[in-house]
C-alpha positions in Angstrom: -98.2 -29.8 -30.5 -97.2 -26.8 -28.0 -96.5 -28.0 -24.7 -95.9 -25.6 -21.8 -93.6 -27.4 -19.4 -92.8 -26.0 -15.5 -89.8 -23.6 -15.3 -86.3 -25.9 -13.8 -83.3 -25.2 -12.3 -79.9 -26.7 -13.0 -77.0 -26.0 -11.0 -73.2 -27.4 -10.4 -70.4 -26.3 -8.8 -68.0 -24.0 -9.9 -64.4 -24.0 -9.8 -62.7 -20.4 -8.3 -61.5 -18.2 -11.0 -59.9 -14.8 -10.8 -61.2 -12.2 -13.8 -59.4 -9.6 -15.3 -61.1 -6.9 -14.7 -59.9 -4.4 -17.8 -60.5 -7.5 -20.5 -64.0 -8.4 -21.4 -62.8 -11.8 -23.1 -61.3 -12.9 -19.7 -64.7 -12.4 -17.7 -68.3 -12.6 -18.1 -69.0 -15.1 -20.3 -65.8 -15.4 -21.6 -63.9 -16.0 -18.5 -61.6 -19.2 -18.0 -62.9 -22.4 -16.9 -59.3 -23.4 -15.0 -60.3 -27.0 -14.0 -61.0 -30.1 -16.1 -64.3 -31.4 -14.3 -64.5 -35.4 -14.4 -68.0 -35.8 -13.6 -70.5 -33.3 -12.7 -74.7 -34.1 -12.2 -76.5 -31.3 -12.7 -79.3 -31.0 -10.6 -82.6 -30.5 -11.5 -84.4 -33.5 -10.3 -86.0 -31.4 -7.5 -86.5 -27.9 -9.5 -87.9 -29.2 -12.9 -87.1 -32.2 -15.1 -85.8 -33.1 -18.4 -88.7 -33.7 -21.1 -89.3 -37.4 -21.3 -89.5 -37.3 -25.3 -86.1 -35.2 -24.8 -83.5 -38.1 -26.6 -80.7 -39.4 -24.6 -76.9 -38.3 -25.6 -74.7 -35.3 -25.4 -74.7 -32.0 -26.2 -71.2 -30.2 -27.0 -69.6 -27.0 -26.7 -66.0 -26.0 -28.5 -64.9 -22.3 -27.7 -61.4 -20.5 -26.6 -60.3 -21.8 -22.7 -56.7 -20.2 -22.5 -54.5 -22.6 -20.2 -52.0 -19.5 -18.9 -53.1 -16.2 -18.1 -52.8 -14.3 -21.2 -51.2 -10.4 -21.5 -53.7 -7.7 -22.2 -53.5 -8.4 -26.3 -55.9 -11.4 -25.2 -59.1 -11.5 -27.6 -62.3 -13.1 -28.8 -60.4 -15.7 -31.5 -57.1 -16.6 -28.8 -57.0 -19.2 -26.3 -56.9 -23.1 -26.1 -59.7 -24.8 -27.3 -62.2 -26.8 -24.5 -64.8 -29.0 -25.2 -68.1 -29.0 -22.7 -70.1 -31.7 -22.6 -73.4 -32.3 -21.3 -74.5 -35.9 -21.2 -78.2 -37.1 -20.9 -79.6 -40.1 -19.9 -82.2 -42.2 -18.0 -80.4 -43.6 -15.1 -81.2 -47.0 -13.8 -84.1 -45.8 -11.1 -85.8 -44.5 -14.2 -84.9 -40.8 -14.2 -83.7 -38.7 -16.5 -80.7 -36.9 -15.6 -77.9 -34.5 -16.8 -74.1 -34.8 -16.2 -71.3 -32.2 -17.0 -67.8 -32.8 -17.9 -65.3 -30.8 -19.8 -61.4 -31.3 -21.3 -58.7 -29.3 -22.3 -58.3 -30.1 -26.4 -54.6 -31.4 -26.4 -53.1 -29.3 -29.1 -49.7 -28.4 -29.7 -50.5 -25.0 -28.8 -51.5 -25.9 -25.6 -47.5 -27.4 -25.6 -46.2 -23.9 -26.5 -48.1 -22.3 -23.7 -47.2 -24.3 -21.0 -43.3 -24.4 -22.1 -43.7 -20.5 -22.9 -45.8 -20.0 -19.5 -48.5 -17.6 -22.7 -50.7 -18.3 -25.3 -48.8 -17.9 -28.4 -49.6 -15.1 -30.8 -52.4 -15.5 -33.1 -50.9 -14.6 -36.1 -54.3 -13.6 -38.2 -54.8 -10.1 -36.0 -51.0 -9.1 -36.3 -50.3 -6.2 -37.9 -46.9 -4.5 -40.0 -43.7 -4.8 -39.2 -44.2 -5.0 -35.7 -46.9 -8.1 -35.6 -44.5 -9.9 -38.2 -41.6 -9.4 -35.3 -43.8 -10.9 -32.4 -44.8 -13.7 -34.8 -41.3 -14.6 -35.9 -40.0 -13.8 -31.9 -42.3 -16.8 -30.7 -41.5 -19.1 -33.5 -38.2 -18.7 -32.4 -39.1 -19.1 -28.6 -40.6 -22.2 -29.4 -38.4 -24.4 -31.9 -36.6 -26.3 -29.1 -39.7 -27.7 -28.8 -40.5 -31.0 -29.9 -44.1 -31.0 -31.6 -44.1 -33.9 -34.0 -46.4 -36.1 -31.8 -48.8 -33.6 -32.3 -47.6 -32.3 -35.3 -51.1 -33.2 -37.9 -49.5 -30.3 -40.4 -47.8 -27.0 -40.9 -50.6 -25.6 -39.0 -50.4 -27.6 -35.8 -48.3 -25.7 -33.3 -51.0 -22.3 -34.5 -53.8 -24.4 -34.1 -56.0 -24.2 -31.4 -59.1 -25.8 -32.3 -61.2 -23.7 -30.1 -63.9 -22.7 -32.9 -66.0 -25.4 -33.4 -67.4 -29.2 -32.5 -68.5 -31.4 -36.0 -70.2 -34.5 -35.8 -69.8 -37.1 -38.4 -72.0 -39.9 -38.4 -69.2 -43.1 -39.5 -69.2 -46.6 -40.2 -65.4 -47.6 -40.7 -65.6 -51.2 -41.0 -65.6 -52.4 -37.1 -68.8 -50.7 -36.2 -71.0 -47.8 -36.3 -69.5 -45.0 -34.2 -69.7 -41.4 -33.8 -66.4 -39.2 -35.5 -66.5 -36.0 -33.2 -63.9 -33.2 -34.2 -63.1 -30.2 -32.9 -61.8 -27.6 -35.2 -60.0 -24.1 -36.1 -59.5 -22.5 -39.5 -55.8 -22.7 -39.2 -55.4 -26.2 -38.1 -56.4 -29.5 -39.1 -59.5 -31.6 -37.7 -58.6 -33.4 -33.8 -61.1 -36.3 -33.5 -62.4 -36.3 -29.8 -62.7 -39.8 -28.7 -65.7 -40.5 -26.6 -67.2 -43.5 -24.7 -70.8 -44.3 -23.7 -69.6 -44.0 -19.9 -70.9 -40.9 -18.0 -67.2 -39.3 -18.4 -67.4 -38.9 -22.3 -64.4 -37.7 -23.3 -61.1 -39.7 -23.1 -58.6 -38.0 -24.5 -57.7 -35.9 -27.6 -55.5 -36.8 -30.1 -54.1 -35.1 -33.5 -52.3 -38.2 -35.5 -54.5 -40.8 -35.1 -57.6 -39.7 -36.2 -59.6 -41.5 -39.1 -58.8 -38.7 -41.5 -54.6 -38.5 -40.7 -53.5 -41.5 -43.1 -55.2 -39.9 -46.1 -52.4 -37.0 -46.8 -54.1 -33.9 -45.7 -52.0 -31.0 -46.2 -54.1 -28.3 -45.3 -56.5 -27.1 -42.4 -59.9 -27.8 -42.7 -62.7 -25.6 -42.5 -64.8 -25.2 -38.5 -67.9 -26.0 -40.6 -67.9 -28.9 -42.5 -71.0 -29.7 -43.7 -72.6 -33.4 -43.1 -75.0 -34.8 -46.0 -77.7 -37.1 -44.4 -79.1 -38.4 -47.9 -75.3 -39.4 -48.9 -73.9 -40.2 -45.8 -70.9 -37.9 -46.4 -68.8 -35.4 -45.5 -67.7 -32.3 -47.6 -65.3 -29.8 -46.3 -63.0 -27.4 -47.4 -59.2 -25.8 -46.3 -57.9 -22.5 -46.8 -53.7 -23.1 -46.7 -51.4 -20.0 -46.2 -48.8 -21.3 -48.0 -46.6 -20.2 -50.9 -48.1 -22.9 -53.3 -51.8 -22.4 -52.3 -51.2 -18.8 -52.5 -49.7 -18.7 -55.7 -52.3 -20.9 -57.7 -55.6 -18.9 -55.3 -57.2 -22.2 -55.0 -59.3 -23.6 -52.1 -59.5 -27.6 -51.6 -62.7 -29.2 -51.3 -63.0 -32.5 -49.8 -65.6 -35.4 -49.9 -65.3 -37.8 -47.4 -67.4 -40.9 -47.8 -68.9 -42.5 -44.9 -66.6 -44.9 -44.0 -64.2 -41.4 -43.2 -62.1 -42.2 -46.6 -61.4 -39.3 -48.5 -63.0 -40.2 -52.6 -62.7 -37.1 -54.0 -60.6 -33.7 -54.1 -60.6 -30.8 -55.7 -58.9 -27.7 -56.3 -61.6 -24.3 -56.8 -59.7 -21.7 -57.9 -60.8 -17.9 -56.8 -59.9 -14.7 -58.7 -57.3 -13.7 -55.5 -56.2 -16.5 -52.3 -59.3 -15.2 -50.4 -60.2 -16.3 -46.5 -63.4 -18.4 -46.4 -65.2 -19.5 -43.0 -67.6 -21.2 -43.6 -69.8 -23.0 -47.0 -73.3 -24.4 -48.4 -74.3 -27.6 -50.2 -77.3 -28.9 -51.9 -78.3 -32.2 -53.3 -75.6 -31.5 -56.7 -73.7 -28.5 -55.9 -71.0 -27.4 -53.8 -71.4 -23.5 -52.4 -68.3 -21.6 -52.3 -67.9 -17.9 -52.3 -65.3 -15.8 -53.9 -65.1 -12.2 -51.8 -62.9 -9.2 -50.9 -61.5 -10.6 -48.2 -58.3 -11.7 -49.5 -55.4 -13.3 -47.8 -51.7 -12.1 -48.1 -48.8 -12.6 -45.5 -46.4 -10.1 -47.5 -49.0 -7.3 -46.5 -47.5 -7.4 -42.9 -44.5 -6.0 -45.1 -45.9 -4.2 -47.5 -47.6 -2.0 -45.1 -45.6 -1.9 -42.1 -47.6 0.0 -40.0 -51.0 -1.4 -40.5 -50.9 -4.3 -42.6 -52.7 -8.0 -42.4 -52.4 -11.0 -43.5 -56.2 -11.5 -43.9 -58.0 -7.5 -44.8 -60.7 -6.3 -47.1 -59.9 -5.1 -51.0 -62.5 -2.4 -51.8 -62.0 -3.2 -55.3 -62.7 -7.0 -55.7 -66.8 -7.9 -56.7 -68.1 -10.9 -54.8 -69.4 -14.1 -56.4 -70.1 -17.6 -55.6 -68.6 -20.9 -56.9 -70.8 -23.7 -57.5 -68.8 -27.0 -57.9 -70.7 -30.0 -58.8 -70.7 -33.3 -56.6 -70.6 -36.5 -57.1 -71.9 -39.9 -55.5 -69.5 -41.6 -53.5 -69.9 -44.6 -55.6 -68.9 -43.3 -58.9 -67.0 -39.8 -58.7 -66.4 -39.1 -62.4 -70.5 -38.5 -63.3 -72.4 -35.7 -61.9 -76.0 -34.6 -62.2 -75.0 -31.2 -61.2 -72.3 -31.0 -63.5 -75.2 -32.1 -66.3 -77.2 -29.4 -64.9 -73.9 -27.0 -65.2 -72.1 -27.9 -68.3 -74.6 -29.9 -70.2 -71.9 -32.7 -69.7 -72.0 -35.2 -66.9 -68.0 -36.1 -66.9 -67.3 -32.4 -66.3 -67.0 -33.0 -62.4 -64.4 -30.8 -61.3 -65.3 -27.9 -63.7 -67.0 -24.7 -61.8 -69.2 -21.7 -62.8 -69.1 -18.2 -60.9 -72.2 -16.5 -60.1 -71.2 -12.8 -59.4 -73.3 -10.5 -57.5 -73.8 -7.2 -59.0 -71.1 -4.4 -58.6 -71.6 -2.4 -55.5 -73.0 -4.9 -53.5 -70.0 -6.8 -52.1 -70.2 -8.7 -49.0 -69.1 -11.4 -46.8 -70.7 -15.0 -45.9 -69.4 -15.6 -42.4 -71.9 -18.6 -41.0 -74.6 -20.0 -43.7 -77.3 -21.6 -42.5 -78.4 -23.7 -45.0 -78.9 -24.3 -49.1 -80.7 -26.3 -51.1 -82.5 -26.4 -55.1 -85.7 -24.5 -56.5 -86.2 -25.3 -59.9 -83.6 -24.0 -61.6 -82.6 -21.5 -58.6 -80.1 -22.0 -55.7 -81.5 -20.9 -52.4 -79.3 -20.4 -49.6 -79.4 -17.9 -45.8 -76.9 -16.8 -44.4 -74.9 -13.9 -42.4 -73.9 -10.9 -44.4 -71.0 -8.5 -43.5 -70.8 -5.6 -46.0 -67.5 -5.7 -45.0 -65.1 -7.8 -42.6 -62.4 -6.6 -40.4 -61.2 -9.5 -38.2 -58.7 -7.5 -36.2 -61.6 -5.0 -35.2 -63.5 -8.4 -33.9 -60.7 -9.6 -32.4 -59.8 -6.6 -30.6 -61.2 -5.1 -27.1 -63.1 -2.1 -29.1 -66.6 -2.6 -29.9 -66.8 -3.4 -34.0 -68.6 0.0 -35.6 -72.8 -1.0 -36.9 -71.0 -1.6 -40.9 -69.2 -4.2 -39.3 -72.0 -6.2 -37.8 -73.5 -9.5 -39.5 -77.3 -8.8 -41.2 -79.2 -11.9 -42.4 -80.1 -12.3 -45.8 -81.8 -14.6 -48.7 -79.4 -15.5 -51.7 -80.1 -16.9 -55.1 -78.1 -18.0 -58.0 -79.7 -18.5 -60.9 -79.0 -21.6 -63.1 -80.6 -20.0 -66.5 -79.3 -16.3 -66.4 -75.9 -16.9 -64.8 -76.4 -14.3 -61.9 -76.3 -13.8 -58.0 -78.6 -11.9 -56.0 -79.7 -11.1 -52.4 -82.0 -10.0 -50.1 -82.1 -8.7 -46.8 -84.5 -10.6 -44.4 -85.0 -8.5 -41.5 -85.3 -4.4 -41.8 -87.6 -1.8 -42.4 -87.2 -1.4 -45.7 -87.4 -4.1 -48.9 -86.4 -6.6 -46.9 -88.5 -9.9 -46.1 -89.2 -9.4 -42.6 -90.2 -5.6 -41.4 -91.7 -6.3 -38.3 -90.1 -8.1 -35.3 -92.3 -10.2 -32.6 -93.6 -8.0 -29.8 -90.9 -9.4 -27.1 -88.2 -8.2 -29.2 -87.0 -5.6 -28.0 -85.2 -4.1 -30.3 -85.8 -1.7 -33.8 -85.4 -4.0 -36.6 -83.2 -1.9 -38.6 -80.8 -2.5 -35.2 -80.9 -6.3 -35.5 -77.5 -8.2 -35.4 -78.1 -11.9 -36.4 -75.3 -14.6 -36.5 -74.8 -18.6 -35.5 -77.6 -19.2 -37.9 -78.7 -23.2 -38.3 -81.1 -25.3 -39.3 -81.6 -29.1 -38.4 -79.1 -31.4 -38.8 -81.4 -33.9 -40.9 -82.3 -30.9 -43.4 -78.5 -30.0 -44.2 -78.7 -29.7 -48.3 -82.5 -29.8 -48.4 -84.9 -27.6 -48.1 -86.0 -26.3 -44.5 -89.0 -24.7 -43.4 -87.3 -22.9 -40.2 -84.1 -21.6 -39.4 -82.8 -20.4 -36.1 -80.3 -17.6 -35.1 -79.1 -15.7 -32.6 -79.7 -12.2 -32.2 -78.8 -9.1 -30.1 -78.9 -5.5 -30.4 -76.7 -3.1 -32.1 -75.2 -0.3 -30.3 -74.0 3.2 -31.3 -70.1 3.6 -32.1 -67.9 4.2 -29.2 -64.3 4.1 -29.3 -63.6 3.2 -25.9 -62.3 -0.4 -24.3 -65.0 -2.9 -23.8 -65.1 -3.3 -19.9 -67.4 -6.3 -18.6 -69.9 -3.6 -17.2 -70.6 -2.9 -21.0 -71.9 -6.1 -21.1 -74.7 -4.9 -18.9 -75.3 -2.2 -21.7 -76.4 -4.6 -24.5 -72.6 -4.6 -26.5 -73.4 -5.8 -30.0 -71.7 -9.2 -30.6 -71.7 -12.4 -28.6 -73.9 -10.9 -25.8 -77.2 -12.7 -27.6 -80.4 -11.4 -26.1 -82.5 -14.2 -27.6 -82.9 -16.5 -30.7 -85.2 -15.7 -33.9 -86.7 -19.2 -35.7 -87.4 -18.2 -39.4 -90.1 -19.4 -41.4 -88.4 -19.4 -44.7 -91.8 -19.8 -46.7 -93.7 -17.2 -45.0 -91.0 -15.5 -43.9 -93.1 -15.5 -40.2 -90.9 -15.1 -37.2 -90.9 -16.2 -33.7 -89.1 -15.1 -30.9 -86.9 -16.3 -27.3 -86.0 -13.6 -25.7 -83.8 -14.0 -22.7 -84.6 -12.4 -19.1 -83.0 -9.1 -18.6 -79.0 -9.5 -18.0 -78.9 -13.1 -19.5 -77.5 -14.0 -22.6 -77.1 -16.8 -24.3 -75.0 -18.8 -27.3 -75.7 -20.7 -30.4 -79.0 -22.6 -30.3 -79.1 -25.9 -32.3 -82.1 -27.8 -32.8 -82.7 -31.4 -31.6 -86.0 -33.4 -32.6 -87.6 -35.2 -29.7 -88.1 -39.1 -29.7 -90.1 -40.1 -32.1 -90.7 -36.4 -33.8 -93.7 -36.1 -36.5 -92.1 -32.9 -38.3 -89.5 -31.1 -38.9 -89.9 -28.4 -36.0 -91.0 -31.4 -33.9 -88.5 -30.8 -30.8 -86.0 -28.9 -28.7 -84.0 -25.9 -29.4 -81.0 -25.9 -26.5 -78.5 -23.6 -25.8 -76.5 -22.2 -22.7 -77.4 -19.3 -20.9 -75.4 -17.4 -18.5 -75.9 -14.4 -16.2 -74.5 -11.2 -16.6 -74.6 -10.6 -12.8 -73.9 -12.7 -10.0 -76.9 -15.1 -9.2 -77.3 -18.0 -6.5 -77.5 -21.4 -7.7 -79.0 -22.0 -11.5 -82.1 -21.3 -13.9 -83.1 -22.7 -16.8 -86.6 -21.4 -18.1 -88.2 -23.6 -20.9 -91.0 -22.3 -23.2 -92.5 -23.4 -26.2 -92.1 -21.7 -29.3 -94.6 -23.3 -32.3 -93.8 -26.9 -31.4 -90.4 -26.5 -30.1 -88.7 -25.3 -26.8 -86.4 -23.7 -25.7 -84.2 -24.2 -22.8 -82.0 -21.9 -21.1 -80.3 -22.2 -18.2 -77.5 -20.1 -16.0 -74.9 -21.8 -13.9 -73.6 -20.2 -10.8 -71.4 -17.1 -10.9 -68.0 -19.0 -11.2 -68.6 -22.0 -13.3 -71.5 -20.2 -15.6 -68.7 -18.0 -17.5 -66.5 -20.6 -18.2 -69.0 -21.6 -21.3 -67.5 -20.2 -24.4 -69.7 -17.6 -27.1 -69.2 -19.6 -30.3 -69.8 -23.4 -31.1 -71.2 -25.9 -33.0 -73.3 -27.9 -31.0 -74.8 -31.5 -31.2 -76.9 -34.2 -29.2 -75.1 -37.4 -29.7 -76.8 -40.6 -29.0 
């Protein structure tokens, strides 16, 4: 049922931060929280109150938090990785409240920049000769220091785990507990210990975690992906190293629930190409093989402009489907069966490729699952990716900006294909809800999800957020662009996605408030799938006294938003993966 509940206000108090005033990515909502808080209540008691069917646990943020002031090369990917929390709970006079609390994720980057007084370089936006120099300059700067304590592999001291926050339901043996990690492409996993105490987070370690004693050699992917019907984990690294490099293979792991690695396997790609982000379904693995290819020597190659991670015009896209197995017997396999006619042929794949002109790039999926004899999956499409241009303080041009489409691969025919979801034009969706204010053919979508008990299966609704696009300019982004409606991370609302009817509903934030990703949570005892809460953080984009958060139904579920005061509110970092943990 739709419920209309009374507008609330939350508010805390912020810790005083300077922002520089020429980088957008140090201010607004990208500015650096500089304190850890131990224990904050968020008030709202007296303004509005947390729905009583709303569950008790915690909701978690991951983004970039730099530790030292960073020089003016500072972007959206750099900076130390901080976890926010946001615990909920019925207190012992019966009501519900909120409390805040955030940490510092103990890397051994955060080492480097407190013995080099700056963030080290991030080495994927580097460029010829020049980037090589300042990336071989701090690896010399840094090799009297001693990182082994916190060395987890090769990655470790470029790791700065600031891109995302995984939740892995586990039962090792001695209990069931939650297995929280925060992660970053270039890194392995750090498991975030946590306690049921209102100050949830302990400490962070990187060597002691469940998944250390099993040999990984690689960094893991920010978006595993959790299976609720298997218990299990799958995930995936992408290694920069000369081996890995040299066979173009990508690692996929399946970790059973007891957070034991069963099962490993190598998918090999036409070229060593970069990969965010994956699907599963019920027997298949999702991986994509795309121009985006990955080669250090480039930065040599072509010393003026060259990457280690950039675009090859003439490489087609496809997709890998690998088949899985069950964590009790990993050499059968229905999908292999389905695949190969032969259920032994686990570790054998099959490349779907998408027809020749219509390259493209996966960057967040939001979720795949079986249709006869079809693979179904959503996800955020890049007709092409430049990560330096994202990474850099100049607005990305409209081709590079994320549009949502429909994939398929089908099982009988051997082919890929795709569809665009929202424009004007054969696409699924060509007309936007009235309170979105924006043409549809201008719609950027990203941080698309679905909920967490769906992952694999099929879901009715998916949720995204969604902005604006803006014409090209080649100047700096400034935080007064911010007020302008700037393209990416400035989200003006979030879309929920019927993926039968293809109907859409809308949230659409007050004027000069955006928000981040929105993750769905089902209420206490919830009757259907879109039987719950979508939650998120909202910020302003001017100053404001105190804090709102406006909640509103939207078929079923609501939405909550909220905005912190001036200081404290920009602390909150653009891109996460978020979870209520009970």
């Amino acid at each position: 049922p739709v419920r209309m509940l009374e507008p609330g206000i939350l508010s805390i108090n912020g810790a005083e931060l300077e922002e520089d005033t020429q980088n957008v990515y140090l201010s607004c909502n990208w500015a650096p929280v500089k304190r850890e808080f131990i224990l904050c209540e968020l008030r709202g008691k007296e303004y509005g109150k947390i729905p009583d069917d709303f569950p008790s646990g915690m909701y978690l943020r991951n983004g970039p938090n730099p530790l030292r002031d960073p020089d003016n090369k500072y972007g959206w990917f750099d900076g130390s990785g901080m976890i926010h929390s946001v615990r909920f709970q019925v207190d012992d006079d019966g009501v519900h409240r909120a409390y805040y609390t955030n940490r510092f994720i103990k890397t051994g980057f955060i080492k480097i920049a407190d013995l080099l007084q700056r963030p080290p370089v991030n080495i994927t936006v580097q460029k010829g000769i020049r980037g090589l120099m300042n990336v071989l300059y701090n690896l010399l700067r840094v090799v009297r220091f001693d990182a082994q304590e916190y060395r987890y592999d090769n990655y470790a001291l470029l790791g700065t785990a600031n891109t995302a926050v995984s939740y892995f339901p586990l039962n090792d043996g001695n209990g069931k507990r939650d297995a929280v990690l925060a992660l970053y492409d270039s890194d392995a996993p750090y498991e975030i210990k946590l306690t049921k105490a209102r100050d949830p987070i302990i400490q962070h370690t990187l060597g002691t975690g469940t998944y250390n004693p099993y040999g990984l050699d690689h960094p893991m992917t920010p978006h595993p992906r959790y299976s609720p019907q298997t218990k299990e984990m799958i995930s995936f690294g992408v290694g920069m190293d000369f081996p890995r490099l040299k066979n173009k293979s990508t690692p996929v792991l399946f970790i059973n629930g007891e957070g034991k690695i069963y099962r490993t396997t190598d998918v090999k790609t036409r070229t060593s190409v970069y990969q965010h982000d994956f699907a599963i379904t019920k027997n298949f693995v999702v991986m994509q093989d795309n121009p985006n290819t990955i080669d250090p020597f480039r930065m040599m190659f072509k010393p003026f402009n060259g990457t280690p991670i950039s675009w090859d015009n003439r490489k087609r896209t496809s997709f890998v489907l690998l088949p899985r197995t069950s964590p009790d017997d990993v050499k059968k396999s229905e999908g292999a069966k389905i695949l190969h006619g032969d259920e032994a042929l686990v570790d054998k794949t099959k490349e779907f490729f998408l027809p020749e002109g219509e390259e493209c790039f996966i960057f967040h999926y939001a979720n795949g699952w079986e249709e006869d004899d079809k693979i179904v999956f959503y996800g955020t499409h890049h007709a092409k990716l430049n990560l330096v241009r994202f990474n850099s303080r100049y607005p990305p041009p409209k081709d590079l900006l994320p549009k949502f489409y429909r994939f398929e691969l089908d099982l009988t025919t051997g082919t890929a294909s795709k569809q665009l979801v929202f424009g004007s034009e054969d696409a699924l969706v060509t007309k936007l809800p009235d309170n979105v204010d924006c043409p549809i053919d201008d719609l950027v979508v990203d941080f698309c999800n679905a909920s967490f008990e769906k992952s694999g299966e099929k879901s009715d609704f998916l949720y995204m957020c969604y902005t604006k696009a803006v014409e090209d300019i080649s100047e700096l982004i400034t935080p007064d662009d911010v007020n302008k409606g700037w393209s990416l991370g400035f989200w003006q609302g979030v879309l929920k996605l019927n993926t039968t009817t293809h109907e859409v509903e809308a949230i659409t934030y007050p004027p000069l408030m955006n928000g981040g990703e929105a993750i769905f949570q089902p209420k206490v005892n919830a009757q259907s799938e879109d039987d719950g809460y979508l939650i998120s953080h909202v910020t302003a984009l001017e100053p404001v006294d105190g804090a709102e958060a406006e909640v509103r139904p939207i078929n079923g579920h609501i939405g909550i938003r909220s905005r912190t005061k001036e200081k404290l509110k920009r602390g909150f970092c653009s891109h996460s993966t978020n979870r209520i943990l009970r």
